[in-house]
DRENDO-1510 file (C-alpha; in Angstrom, 1 decimal, always signed):
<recs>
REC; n; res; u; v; w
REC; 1; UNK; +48.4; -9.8; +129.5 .
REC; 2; UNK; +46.7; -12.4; +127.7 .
REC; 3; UNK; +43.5; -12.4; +127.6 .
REC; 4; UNK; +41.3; -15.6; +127.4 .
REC; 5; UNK; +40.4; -16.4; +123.7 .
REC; 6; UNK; +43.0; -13.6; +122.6 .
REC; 7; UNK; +46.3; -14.5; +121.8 .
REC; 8; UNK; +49.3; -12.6; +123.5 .
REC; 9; UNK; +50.7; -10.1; +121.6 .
REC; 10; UNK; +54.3; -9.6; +120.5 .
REC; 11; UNK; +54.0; -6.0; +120.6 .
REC; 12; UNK; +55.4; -4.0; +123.5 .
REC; 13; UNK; +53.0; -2.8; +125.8 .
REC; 14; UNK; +51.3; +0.6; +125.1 .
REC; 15; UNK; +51.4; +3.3; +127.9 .
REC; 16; UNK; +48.2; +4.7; +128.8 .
REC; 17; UNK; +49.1; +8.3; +127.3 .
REC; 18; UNK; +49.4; +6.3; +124.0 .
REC; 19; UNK; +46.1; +4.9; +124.2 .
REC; 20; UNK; +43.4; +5.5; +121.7 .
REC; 21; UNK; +41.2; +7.7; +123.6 .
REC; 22; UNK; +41.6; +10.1; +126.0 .
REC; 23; UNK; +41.0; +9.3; +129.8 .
REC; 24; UNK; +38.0; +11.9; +129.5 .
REC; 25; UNK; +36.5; +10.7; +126.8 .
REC; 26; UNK; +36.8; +6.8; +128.2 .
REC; 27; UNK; +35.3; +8.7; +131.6 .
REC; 28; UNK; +32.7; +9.8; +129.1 .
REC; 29; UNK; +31.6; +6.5; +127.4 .
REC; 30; UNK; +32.0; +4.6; +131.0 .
REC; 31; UNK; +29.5; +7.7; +132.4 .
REC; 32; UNK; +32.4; +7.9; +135.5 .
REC; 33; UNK; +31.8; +11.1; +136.9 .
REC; 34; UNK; +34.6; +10.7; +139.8 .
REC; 35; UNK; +38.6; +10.1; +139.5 .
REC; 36; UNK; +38.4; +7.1; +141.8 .
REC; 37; UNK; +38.6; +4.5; +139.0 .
REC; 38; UNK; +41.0; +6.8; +136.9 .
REC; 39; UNK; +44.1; +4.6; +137.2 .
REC; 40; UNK; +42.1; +1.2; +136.3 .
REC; 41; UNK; +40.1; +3.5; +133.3 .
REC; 42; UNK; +43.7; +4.3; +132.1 .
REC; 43; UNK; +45.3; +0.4; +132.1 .
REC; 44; UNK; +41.8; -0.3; +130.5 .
REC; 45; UNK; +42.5; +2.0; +128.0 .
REC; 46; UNK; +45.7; +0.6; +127.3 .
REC; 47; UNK; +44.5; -3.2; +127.6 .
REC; 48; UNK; +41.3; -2.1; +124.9 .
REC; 49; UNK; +44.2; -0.6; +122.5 .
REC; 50; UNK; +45.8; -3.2; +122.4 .
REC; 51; UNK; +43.3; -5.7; +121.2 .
REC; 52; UNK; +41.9; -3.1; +118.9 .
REC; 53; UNK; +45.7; -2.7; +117.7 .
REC; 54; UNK; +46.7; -6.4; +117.5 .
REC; 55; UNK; +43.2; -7.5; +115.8 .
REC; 56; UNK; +43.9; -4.6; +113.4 .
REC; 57; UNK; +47.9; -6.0; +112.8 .
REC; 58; UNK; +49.1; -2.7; +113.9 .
REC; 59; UNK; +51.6; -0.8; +115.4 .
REC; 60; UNK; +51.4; +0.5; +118.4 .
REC; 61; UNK; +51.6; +4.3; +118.0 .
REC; 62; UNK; +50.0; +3.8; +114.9 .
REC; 63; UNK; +46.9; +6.9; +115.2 .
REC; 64; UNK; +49.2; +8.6; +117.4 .
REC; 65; UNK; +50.6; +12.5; +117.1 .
REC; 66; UNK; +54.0; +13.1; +118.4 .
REC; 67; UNK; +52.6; +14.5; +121.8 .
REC; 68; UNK; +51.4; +10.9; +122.0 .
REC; 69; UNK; +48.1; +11.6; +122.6 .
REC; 70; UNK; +45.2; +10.3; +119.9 .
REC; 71; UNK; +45.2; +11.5; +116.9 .
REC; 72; UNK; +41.9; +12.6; +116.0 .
REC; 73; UNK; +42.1; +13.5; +112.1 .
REC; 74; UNK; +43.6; +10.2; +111.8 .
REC; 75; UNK; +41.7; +7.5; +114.0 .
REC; 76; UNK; +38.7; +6.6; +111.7 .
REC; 77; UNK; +35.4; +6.9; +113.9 .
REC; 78; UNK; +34.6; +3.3; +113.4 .
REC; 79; UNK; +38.4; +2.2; +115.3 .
REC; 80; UNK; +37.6; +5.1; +117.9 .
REC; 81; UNK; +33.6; +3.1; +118.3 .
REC; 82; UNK; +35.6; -0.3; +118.4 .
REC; 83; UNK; +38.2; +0.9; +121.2 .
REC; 84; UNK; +34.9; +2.4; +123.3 .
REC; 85; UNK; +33.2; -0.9; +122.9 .
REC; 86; UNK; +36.0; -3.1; +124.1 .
REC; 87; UNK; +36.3; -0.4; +127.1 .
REC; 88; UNK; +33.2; -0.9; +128.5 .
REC; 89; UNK; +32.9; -4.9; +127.8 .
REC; 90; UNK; +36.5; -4.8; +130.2 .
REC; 91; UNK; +35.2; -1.9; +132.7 .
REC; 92; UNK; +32.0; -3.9; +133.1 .
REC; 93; UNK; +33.7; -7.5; +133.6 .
REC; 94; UNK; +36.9; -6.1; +135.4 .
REC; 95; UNK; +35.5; -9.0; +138.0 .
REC; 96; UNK; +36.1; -11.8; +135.6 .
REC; 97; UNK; +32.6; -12.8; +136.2 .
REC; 98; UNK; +31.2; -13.2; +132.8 .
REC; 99; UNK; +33.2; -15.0; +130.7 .
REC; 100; UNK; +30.6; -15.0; +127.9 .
REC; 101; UNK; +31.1; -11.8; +126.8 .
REC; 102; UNK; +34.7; -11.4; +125.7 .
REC; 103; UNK; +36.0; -7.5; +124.9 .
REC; 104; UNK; +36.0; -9.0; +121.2 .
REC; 105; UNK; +32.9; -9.2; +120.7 .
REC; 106; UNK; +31.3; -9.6; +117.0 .
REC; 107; UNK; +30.2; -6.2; +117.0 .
REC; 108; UNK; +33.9; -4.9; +117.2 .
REC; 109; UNK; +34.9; -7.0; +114.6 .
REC; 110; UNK; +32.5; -6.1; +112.5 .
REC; 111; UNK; +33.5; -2.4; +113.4 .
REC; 112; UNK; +36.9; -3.0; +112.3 .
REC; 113; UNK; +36.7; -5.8; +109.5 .
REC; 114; UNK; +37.0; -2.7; +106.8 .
REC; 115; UNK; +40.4; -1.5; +108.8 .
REC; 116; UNK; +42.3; -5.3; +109.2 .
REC; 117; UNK; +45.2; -5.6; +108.0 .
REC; 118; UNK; +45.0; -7.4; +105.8 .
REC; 119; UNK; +41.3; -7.0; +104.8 .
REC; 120; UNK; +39.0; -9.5; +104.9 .
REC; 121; UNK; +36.6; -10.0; +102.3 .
</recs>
């Protein structure tokens, strides 16, 4: 899914239970206290790695263990910040209606400009 202003990306898609963070801790950030929205919480997860992902030039599966699940000691805290904040830009425009404020915002990219492959200056 392509997402206005964000080119497709070749990669395959990323399952949820390879996202970047957990479902609790994207519960957490979104301060959801119930399971309704679990199951659009989880594609968001896997729609917010993947931008972080393709802005980064990464692999998917790339701060992953092999249980699939995040990988802590590996995902820098500023890439874990970026993933929250493009979660909750989709979680609170999942209507569409505010096309002003894309999930790539300036602050993410300033999160992750350190982390882009390749770096830029």
């Amino acid at each position: 899914m392509a997402l206005a202003g964000h080119p497709a990306t070749r990669r395959s898609r990323i399952s949820a239970d390879m996202g970047l963070v957990t479902l609790d801790t994207a519960r957490e950030h979104l301060n959801v206290t119930h399971s309704d929205d679990d199951l659009k919480i989880t594609r968001m997860i896997d729609d917010a790695t993947d931008i972080i992902l393709d802005y980064l030039g990464l692999d998917a599966g790339t701060y992953q263990t092999t249980a699939l699940e995040p990988d802590d000691d590996s995902l820098p805290p500023r890439v874990r910040a970026a993933t929250l904040l493009v979660l909750g830009s989709l979680y609170d425009n999942a209507d569409g209606q505010n096309p002003d404020k894309p999930p790539l915002s300036e602050a993410v990219k300033d999160l992750l400009r350190r982390s882009r492959d390749p770096a830029l200056a």
